[in-house]
DSSP file (Angstrom, degrees, kcal/mol; ACC not computed):
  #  RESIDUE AA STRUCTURE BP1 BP2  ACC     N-H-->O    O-->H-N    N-H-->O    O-->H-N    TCO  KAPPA ALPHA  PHI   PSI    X-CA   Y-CA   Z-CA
    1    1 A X              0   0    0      0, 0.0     3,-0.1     0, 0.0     0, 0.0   0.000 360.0 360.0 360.0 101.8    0.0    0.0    0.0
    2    2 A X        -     0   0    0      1,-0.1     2,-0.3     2,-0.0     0, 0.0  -0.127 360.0 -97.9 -55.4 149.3    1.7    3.5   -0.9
    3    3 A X        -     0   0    0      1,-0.1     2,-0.7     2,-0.0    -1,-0.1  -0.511  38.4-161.4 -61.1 121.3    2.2    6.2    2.2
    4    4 A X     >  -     0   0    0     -2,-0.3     4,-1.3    -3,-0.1    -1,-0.1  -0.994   8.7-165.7 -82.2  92.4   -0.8    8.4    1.7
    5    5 A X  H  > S+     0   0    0     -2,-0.7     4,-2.1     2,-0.1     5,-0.1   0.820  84.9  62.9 -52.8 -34.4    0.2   11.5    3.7
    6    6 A X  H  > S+     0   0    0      2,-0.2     4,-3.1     3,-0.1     5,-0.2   0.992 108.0  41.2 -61.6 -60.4   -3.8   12.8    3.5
    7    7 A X  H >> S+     0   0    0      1,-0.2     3,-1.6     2,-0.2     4,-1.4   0.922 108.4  55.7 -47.8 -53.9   -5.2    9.5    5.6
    8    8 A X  H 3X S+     0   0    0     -4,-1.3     4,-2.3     1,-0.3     5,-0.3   0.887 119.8  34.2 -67.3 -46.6   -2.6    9.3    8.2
    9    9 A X  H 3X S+     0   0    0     -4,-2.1     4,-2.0     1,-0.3    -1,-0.3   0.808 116.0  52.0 -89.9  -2.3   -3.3   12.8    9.1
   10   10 A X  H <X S+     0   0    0     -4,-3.1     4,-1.7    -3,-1.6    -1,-0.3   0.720 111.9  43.9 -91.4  -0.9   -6.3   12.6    8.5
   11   11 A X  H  X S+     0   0    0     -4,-1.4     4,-1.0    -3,-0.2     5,-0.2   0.937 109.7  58.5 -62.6 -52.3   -6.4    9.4   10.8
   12   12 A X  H >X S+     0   0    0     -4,-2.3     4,-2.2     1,-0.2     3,-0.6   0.929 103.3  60.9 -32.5 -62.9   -4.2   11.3   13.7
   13   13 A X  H >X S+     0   0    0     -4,-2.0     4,-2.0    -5,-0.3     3,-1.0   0.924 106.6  41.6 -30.7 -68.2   -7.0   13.8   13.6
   14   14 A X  H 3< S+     0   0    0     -4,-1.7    -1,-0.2     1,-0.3    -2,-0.2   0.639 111.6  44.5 -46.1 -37.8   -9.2   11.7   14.5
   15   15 A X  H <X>S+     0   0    0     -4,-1.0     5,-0.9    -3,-0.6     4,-0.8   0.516 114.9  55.2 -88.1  -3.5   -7.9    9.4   17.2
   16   16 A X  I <<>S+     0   0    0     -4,-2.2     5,-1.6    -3,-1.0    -2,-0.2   0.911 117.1  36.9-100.1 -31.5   -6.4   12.7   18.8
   17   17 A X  I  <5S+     0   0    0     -4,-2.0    -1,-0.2    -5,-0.3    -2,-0.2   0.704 120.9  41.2 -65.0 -22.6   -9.9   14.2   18.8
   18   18 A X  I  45S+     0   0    0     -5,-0.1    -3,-0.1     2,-0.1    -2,-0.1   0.927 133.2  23.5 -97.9 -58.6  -12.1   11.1   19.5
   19   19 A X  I  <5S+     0   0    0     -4,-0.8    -3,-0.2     1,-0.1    -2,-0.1   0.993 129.2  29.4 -45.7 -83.9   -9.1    9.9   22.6
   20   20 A X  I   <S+     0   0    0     -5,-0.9    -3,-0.2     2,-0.0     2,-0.1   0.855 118.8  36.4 -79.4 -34.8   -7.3   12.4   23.7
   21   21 A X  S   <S-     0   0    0     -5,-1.6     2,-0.2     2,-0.0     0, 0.0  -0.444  74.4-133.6 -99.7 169.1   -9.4   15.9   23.5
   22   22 A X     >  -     0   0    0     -2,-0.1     4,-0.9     1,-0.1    23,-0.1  -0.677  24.8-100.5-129.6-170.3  -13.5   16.1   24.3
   23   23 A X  T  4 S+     0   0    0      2,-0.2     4,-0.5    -2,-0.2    -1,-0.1   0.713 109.6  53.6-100.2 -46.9  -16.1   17.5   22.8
   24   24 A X  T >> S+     0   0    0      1,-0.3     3,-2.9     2,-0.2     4,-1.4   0.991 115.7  46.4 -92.2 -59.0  -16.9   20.9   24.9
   25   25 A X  H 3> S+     0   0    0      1,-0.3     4,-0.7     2,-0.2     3,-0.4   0.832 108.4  49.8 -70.8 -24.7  -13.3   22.0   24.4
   26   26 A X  H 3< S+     0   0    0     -4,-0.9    -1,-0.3     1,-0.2    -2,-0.2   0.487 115.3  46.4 -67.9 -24.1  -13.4   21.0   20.7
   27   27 A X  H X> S+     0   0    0     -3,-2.9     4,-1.4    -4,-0.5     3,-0.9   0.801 111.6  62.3 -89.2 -42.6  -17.1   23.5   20.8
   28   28 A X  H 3X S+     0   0    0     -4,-1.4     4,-1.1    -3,-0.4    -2,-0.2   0.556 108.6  31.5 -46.3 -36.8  -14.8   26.0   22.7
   29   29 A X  H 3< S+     0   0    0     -4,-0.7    -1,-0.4    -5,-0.3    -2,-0.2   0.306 109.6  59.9-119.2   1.9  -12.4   26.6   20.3
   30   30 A X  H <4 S+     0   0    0     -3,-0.9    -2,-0.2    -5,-0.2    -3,-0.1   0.589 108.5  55.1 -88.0 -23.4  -14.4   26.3   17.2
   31   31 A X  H  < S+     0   0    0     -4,-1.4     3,-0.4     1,-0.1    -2,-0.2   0.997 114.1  39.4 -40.3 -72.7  -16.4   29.5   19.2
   32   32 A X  S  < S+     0   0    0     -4,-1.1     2,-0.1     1,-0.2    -3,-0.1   0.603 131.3  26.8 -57.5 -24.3  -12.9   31.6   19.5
   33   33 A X        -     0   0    0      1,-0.1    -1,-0.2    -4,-0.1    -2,-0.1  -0.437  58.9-179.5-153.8  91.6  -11.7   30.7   16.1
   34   34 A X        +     0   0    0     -3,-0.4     3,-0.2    -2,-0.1    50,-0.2   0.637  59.7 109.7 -68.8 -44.1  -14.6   29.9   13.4
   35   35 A X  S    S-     0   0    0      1,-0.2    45,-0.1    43,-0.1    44,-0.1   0.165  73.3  -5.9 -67.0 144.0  -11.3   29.2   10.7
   36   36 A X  S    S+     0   0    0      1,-0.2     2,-0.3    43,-0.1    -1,-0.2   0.709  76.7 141.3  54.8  49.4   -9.9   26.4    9.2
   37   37 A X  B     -A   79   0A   0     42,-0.6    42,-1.5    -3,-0.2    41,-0.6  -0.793  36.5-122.9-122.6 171.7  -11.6   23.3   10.5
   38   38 A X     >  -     0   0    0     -2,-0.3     4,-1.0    40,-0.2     3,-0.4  -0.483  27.3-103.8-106.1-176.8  -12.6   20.1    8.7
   39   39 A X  H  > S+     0   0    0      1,-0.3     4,-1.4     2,-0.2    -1,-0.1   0.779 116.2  57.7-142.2 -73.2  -15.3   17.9    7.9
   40   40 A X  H  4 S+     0   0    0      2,-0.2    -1,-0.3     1,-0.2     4,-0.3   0.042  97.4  57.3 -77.6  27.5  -13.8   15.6   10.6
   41   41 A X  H  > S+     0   0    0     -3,-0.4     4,-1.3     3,-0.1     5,-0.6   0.512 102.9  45.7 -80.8 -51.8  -13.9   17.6   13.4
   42   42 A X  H  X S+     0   0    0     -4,-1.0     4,-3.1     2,-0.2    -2,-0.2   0.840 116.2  55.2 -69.9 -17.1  -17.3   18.5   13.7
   43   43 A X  H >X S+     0   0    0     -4,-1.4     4,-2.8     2,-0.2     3,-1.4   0.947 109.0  50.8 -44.5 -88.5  -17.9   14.2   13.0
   44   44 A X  H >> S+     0   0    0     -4,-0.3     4,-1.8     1,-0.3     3,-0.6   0.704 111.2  38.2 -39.6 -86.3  -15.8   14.0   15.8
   45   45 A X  H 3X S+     0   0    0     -4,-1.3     4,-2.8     1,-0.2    -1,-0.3   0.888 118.1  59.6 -33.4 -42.3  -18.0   16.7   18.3
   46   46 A X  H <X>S+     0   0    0     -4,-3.1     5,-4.6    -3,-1.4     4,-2.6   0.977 107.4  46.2 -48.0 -43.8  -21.3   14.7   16.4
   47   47 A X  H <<5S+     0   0    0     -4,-2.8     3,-0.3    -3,-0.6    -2,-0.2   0.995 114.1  40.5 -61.2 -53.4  -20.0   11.6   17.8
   48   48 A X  H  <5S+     0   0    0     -4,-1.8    -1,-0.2    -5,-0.3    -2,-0.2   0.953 122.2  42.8 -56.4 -43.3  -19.3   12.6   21.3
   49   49 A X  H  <5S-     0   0    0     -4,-2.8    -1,-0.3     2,-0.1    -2,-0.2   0.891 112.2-115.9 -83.6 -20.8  -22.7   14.8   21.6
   50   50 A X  T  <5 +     0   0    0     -4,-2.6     2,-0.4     1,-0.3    -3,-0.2   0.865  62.0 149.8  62.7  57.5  -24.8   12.0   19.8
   51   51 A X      < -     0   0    0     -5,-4.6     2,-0.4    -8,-0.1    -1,-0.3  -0.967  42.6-134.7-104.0 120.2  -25.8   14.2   16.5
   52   52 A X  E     -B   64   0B   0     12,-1.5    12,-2.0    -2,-0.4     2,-0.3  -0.796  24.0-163.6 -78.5 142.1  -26.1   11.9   13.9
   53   53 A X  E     -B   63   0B   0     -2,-0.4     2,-0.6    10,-0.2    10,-0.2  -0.901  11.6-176.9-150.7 137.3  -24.7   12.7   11.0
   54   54 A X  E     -B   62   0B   0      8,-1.4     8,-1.2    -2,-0.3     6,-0.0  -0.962  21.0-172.8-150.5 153.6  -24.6   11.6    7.0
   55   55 A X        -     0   0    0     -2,-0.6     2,-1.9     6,-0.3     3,-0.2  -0.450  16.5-164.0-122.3  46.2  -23.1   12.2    3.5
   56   56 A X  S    S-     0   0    0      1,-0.3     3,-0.1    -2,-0.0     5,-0.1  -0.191  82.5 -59.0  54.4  14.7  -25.3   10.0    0.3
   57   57 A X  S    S+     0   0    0     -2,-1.9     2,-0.3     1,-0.3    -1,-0.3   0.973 113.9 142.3  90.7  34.4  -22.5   10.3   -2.4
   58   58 A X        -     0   0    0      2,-0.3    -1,-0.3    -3,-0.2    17,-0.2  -0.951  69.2-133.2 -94.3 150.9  -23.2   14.4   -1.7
   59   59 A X  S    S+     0   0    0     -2,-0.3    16,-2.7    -3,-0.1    17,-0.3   0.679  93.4  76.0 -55.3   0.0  -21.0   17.6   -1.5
   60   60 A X  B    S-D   74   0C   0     14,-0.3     2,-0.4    15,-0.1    -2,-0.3  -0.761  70.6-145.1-135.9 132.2  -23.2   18.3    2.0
   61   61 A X        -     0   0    0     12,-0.7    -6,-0.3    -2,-0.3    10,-0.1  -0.679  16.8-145.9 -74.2  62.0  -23.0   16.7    5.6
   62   62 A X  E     -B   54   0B   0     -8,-1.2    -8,-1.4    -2,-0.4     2,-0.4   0.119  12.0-165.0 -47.2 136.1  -26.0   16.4    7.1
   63   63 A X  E     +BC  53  71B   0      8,-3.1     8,-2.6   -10,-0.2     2,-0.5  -0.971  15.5 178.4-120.6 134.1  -26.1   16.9   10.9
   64   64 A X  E     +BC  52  70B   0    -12,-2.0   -12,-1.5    -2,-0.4     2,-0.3  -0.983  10.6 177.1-133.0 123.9  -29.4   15.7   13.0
   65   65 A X  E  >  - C   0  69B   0      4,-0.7     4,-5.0    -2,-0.5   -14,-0.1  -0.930  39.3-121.4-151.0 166.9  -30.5   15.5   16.3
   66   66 A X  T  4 S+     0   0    0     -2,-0.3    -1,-0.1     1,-0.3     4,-0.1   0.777 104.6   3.6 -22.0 -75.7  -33.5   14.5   18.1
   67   67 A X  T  4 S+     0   0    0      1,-0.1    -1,-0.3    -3,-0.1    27,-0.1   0.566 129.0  54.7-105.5  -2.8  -34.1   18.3   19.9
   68   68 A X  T  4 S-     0   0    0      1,-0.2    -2,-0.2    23,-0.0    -1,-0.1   0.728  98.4-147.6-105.7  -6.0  -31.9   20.1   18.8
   69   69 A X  E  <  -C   65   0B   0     -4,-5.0    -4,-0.7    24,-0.1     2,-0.3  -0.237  24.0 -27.3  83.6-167.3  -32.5   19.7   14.8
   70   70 A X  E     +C   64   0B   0     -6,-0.2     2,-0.3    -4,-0.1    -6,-0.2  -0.659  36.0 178.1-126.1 110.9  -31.1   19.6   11.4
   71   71 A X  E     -C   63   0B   0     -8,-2.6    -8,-3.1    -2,-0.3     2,-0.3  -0.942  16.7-154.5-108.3 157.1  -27.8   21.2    9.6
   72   72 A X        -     0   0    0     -2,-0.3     2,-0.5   -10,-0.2   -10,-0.1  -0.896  19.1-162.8-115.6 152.4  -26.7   20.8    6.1
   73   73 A X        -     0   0    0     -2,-0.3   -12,-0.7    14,-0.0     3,-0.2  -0.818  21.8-124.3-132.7  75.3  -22.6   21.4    6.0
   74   74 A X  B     -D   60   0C   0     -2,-0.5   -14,-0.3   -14,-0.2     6,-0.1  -0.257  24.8-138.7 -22.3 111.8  -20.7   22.1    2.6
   75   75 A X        +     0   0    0    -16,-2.7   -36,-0.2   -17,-0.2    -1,-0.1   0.478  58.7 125.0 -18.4 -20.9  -18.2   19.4    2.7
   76   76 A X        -     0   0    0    -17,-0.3     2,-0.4    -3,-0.2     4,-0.1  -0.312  68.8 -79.7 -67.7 145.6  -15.3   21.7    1.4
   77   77 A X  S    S+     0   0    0      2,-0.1     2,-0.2   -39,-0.1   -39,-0.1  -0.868 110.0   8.3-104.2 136.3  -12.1   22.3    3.0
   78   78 A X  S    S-     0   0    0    -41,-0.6     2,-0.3    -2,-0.4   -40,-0.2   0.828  95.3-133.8 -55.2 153.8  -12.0   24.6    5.5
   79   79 A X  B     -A   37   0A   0    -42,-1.5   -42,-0.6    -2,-0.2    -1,-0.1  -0.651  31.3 -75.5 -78.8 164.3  -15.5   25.0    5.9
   80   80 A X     >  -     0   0    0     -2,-0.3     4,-1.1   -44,-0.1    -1,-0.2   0.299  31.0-133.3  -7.5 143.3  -17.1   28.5    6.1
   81   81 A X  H  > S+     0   0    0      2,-0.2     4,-2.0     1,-0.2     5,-0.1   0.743 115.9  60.5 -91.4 -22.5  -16.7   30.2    9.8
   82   82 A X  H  > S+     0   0    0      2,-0.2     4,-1.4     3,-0.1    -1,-0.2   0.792 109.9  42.6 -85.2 -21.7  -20.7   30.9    9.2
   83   83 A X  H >> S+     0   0    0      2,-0.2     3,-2.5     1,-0.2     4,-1.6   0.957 114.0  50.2 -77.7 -75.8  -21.1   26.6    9.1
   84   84 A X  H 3X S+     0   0    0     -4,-1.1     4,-1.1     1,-0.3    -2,-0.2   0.557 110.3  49.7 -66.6 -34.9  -18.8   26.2   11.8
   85   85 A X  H 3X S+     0   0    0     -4,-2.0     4,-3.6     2,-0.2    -1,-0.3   0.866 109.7  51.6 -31.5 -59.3  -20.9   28.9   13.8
   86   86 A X  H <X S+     0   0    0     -3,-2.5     4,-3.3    -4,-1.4    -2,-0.2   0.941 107.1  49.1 -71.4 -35.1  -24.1   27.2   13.2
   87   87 A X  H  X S+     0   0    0     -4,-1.6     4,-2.3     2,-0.2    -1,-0.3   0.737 104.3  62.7 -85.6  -4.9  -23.0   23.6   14.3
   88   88 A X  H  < S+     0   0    0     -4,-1.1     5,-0.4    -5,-0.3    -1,-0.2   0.981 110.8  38.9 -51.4 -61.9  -21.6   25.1   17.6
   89   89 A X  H >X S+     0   0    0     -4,-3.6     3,-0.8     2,-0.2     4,-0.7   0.863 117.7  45.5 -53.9 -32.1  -25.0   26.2   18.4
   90   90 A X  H >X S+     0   0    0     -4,-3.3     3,-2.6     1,-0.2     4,-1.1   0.982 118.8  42.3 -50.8 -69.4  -26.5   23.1   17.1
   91   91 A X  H 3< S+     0   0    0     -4,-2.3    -1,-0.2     1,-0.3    -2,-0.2   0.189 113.0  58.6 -56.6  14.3  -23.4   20.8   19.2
   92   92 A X  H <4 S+     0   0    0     -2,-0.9    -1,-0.3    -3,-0.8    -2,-0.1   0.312 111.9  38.2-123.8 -17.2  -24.2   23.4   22.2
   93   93 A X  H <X S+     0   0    0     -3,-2.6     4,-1.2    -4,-0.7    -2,-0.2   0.577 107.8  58.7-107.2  -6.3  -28.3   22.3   22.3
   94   94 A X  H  X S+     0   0    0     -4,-1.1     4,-2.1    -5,-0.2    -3,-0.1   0.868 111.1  44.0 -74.3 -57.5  -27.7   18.7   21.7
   95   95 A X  H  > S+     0   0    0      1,-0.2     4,-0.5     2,-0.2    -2,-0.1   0.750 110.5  57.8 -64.5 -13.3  -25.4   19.0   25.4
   96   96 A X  H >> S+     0   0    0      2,-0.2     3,-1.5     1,-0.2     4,-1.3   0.963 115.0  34.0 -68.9 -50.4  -28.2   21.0   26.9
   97   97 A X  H 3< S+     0   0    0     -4,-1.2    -2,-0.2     1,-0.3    -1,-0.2   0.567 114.6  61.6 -96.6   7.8  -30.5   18.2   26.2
   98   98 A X  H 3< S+     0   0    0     -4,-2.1    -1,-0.3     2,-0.2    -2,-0.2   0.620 102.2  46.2 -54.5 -30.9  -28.1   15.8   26.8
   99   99 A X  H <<        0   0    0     -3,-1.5    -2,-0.2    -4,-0.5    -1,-0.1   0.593 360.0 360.0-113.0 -24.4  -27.4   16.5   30.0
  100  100 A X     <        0   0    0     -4,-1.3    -1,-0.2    -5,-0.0    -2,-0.2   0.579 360.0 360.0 -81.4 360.0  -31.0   16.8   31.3
């Protein structure tokens, strides 16, 4: 198998978000700096709040939950600081009703 530089970091990403870091600092710092995040982070913050979340062979990420409701996400890298805005507040009412 040739070294694909793209997976491995974009594997590293992952396990250092899923392991090592949590979810409210991960909403914490996508507040303070909107810029330059991926696709897999905010999967990573879906998993941990329990937003489900899906891509159909589309440019778009859908993000769901139960009470706190429905985003669609351009896929593109970085996304938008105005995407990354909205799914704090989504990923910040999914932990409200998470936690009651």
């Amino acid at each position: 198998m040739p070294h694909q530089p793209g997976m491995q970091a974009a594997w590293y990403r992952w396990w250092y978000h899923s392991i090592v870091s949590n979810a409210r600092k991960l909403i914490a710092k996508m507040r303070r700096n909107p810029r330059d995040w991926g696709i897999e982070d905010l999967k990573v913050v879906a998993d941990n709040l329990g937003i489900d979340h899906d891509q159909h062979g589309t440019s778009h990420v859908v993000f769901r939950h139960a009470t706190a409701g429905r985003l669609s996400v351009p896929a593109h890298r970085p996304i938008k600081p105005v995407y990354v805005r909205l799914f704090v507040n989504l990923a910040e009412r999914a932990s409200e009703n998470n936690e009651d």
